[in-house]
C-alpha positions in Angstrom: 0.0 0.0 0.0 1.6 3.3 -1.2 0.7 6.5 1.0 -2.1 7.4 -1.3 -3.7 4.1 -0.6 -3.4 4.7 3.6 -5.0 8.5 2.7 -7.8 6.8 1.1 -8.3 4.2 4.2 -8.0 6.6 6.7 -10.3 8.9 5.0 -13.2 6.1 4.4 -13.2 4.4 7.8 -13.1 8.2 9.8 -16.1 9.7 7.5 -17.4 6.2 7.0 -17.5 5.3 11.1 -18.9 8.5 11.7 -22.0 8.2 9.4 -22.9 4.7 10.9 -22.5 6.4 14.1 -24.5 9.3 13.1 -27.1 6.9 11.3 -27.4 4.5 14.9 -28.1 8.1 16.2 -30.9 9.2 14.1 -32.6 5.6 14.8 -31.4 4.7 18.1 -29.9 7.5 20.4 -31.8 10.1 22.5 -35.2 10.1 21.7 -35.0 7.6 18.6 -36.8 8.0 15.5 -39.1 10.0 16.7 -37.2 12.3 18.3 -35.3 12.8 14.3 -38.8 13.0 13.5 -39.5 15.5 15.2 -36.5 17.8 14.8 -36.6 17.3 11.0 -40.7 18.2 11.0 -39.1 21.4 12.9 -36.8 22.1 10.2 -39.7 21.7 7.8 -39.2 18.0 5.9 -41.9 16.1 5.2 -43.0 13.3 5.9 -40.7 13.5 9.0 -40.8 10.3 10.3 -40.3 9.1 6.7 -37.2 11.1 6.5 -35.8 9.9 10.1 -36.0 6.2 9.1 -34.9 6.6 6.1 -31.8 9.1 7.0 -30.9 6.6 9.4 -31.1 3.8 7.6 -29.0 5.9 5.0 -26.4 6.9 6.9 -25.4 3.7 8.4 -25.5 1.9 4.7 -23.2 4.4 3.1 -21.0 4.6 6.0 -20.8 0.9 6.2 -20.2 1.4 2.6 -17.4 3.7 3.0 -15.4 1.8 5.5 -15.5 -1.4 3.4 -14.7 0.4 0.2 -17.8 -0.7 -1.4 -19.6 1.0 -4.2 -17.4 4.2 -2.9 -18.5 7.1 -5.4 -22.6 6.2 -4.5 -21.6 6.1 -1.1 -20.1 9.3 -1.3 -23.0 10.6 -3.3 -25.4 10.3 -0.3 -23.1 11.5 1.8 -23.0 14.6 -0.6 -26.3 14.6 -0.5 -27.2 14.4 3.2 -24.6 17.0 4.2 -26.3 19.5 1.2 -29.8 18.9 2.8 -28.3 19.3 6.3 -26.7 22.4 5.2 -29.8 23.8 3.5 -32.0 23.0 5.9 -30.3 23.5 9.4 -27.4 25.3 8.8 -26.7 27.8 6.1 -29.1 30.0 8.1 -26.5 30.5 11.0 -23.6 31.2 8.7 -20.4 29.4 8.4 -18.7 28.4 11.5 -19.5 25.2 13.6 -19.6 27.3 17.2 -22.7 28.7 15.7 -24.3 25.9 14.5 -23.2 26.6 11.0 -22.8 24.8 7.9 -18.7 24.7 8.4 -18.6 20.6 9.1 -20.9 19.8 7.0 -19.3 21.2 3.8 -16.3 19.8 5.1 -17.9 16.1 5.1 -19.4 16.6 1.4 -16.1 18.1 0.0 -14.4 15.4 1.7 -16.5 12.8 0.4 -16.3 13.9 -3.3 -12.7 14.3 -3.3 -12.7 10.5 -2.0 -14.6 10.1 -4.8 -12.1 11.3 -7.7 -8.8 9.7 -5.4 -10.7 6.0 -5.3 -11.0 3.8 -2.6 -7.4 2.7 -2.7 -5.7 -0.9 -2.3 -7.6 -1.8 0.7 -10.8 -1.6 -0.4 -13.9 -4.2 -2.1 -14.0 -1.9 -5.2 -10.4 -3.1 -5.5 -11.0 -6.9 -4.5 -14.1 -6.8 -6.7 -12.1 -5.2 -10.0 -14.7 -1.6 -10.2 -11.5 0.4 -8.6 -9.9 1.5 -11.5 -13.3 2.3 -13.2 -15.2 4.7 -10.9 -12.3 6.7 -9.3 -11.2 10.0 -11.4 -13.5 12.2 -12.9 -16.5 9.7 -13.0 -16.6 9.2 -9.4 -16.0 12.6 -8.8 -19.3 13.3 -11.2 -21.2 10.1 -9.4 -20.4 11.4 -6.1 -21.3 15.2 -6.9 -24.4 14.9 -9.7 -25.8 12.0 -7.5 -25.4 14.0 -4.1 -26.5 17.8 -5.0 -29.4 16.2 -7.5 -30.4 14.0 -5.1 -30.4 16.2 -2.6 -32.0 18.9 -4.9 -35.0 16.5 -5.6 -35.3 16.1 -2.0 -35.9 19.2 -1.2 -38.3 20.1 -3.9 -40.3 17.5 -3.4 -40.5 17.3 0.5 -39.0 20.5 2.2 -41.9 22.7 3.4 -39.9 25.0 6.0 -42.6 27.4 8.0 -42.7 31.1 7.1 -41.7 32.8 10.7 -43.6 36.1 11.1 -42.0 38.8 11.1 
């Protein structure tokens, strides 16, 4: 494994361990689904409890995904994708840095994610054990990772984001 190859792991299994995490969250932690449910009906998505089993369900897949090596450019994609909603949806609103609840991580996780996607999963991976590798890193798994995240995610919210009007 050349040093490219140990980026690539290390890159995977960090953003890939925290989206399972992140999915087991949504699904298990604190007050469960319908807890997500419940926050994401704040933040205006609809059908909420739709979009908590499903995010959860999500997240852990392409964070499983992603530590294994597996599929990694669609993996990345709904990474992508999830960070754009989260970013349109709960953070853009509070500007750009973390402290403030802004969208500063979560850009950080989608740019991450489509770079992964142009570099390829490296040596270590199922894409390489499997023989896909060499065919979805470069500028197709950049374009799988990025057209598949921000479409995605812009379908999403067309279709199901109905955020409140606040008076004033």
């Amino acid at each position: 494994m050349d040093a490219v190859d140990v980026a690539a792991l290390l890159v995977r299994v960090v953003v890939g361990a925290t989206m399972v995490v992140h999915g087991w969250n949504h699904l298990w932690g604190g007050g469960g689904v319908s807890g997500t449910a419940g926050w994401f009906a704040s933040l205006g998505m609809r059908p909420a409890k739709v979009h908590a089993l499903l995010s959860g369900a999500g997240e852990i897949a392409a964070g499983a995904a992603l530590v294994l090596g597996l599929l990694t450019p669609l993996a990345c994609a709904f990474v992508v994708g999830t960070m754009v909603v989260a970013g349109v949806t709960a953070h853009r609103k509070n500007g750009f840095f973390v402290f403030r609840d802004g969208y500063e991580y979560v850009l950080v996780l989608a740019v991450t994610c489509a770079a992964l996607a142009l570099l390829g999963a490296g040596s270590a991976s199922l894409d390489r054990l499997i023989g896909v590798e060499d065919d979805l890193r470069g500028p197709l798994g950049a374009a799988i990772a990025l057209a598949g995240g921000v479409g995605g995610a812009a379908l999403l919210l067309a279709a199901t984001w109905r955020p409140s009007r606040a008076a004033g």
